[in-house]
N, C-alpha and C positions, 0 to 999 in steps of 0.2 A: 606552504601547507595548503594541503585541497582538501579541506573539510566539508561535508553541505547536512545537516539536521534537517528534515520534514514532517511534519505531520500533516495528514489530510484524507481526503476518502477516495476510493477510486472510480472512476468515472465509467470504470466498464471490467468483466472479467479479465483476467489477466489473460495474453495470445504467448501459449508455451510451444517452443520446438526443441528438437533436440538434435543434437550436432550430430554428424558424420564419425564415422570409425569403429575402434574396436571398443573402448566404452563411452556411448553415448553422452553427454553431458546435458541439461533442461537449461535451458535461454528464458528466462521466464519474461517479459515484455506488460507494462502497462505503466499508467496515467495517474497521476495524483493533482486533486482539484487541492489547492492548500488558499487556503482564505485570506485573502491581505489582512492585516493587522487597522489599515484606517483607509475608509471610502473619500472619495474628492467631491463630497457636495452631494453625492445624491442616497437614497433609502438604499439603493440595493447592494447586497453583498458581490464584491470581486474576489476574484479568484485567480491566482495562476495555474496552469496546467503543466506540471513536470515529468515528461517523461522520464521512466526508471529501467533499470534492468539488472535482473538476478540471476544470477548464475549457479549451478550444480545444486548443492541442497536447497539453500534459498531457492534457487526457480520450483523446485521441486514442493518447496512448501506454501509459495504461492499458489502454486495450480491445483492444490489438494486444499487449499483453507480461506485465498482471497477471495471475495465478491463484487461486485460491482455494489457501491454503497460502502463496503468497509473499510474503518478511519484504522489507519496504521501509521505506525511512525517507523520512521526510513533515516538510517544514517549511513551515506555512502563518499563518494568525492564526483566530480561535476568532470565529464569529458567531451571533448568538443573533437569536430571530424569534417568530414566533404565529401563530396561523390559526384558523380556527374550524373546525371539524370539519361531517361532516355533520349531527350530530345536537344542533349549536346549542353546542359544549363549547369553549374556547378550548384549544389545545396547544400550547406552549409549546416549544421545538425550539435545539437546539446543537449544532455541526457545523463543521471547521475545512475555512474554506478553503485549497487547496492551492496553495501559492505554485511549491514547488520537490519531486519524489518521486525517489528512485531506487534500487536492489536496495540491499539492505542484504548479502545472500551471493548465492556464485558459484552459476551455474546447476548445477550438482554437487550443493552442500549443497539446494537445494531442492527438488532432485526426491530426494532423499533422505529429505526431511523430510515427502515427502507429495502436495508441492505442486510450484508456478513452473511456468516453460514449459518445455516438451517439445523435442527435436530436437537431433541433432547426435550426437553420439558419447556415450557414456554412461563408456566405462571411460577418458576424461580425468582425468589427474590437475591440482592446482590447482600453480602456478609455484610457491609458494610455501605451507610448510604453514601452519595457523591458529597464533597463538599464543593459550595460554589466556588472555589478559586483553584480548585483541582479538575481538569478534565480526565484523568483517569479511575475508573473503578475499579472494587475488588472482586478478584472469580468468586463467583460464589462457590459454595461446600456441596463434594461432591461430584465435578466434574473433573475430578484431576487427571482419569484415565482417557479421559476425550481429547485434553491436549497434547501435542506432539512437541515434546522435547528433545531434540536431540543430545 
């Protein structure tokens, strides 16, 4: 079984292209910083960097709702590859495909945190507050027509 779970923030907008032919397909392309769970000795927080990649609607709802800053949670499977470089060197490459993505926190916490998408009212409060052993919050009331549900 190739399973891979992630949660974490994205390190930069997502780079969407879209494929060749008679119906286009969105590649959607970017980075998830996910936090180690325990540091070796010193204060500062570590991080891995995973690259991800979404394809057709998912890319398409990355490039229309991801930000640089925005913590989402990513469940895909983990594919591994090679290529050879321009200058004759074989590279070696892993990167989880993204099966299923969706915010991990409400639009509030992440423009808070830096990041997410922009618009809508700002001094919203969340329906419900966080509790500390939950990192996720609830939409607040009211914005149900802003999110895209397919």
């Amino acid at each position: 079984m190739n399973k891979v779970i992630l949660m974490g923030r994205l390190t930069r907008d997502p780079e969407v292209r879209y494929s060749q032919g008679a119906s286009p397909m969105a590649i959607a392309r970017y980075t998830l910083a996910v936090d180690r769970r325990f540091n070796r000795g010193n204060d500062e927080n570590t991080a891995d960097f995973i690259p991800c990649v979404a394809f057709g609607k998912s890319g398409e709802f990355a490039e229309k709702y991801f930000r640089k800053g925005t913590k989402i949670a990513v469940s895909g499977r983990i594919q591994t590859g090679s290529y050879t470089n321009k200058d004759g060197v074989k590279v070696y490459t892993t990167e989880v495909i993204v099966d299923d993505q969706e915010f991990a926190e409400s639009k509030n916490s992440s423009s808070n945190a830096g990041g997410g998408f922009d618009g809508g009212s700002s001094n919203q409060q969340s329906a419900a507050p966080m509790s500390a052993s939950d990192d996720f919050m609830n939409i607040p009331d009211g914005i149900d027509e802003e999110l895209p549900f397919n």
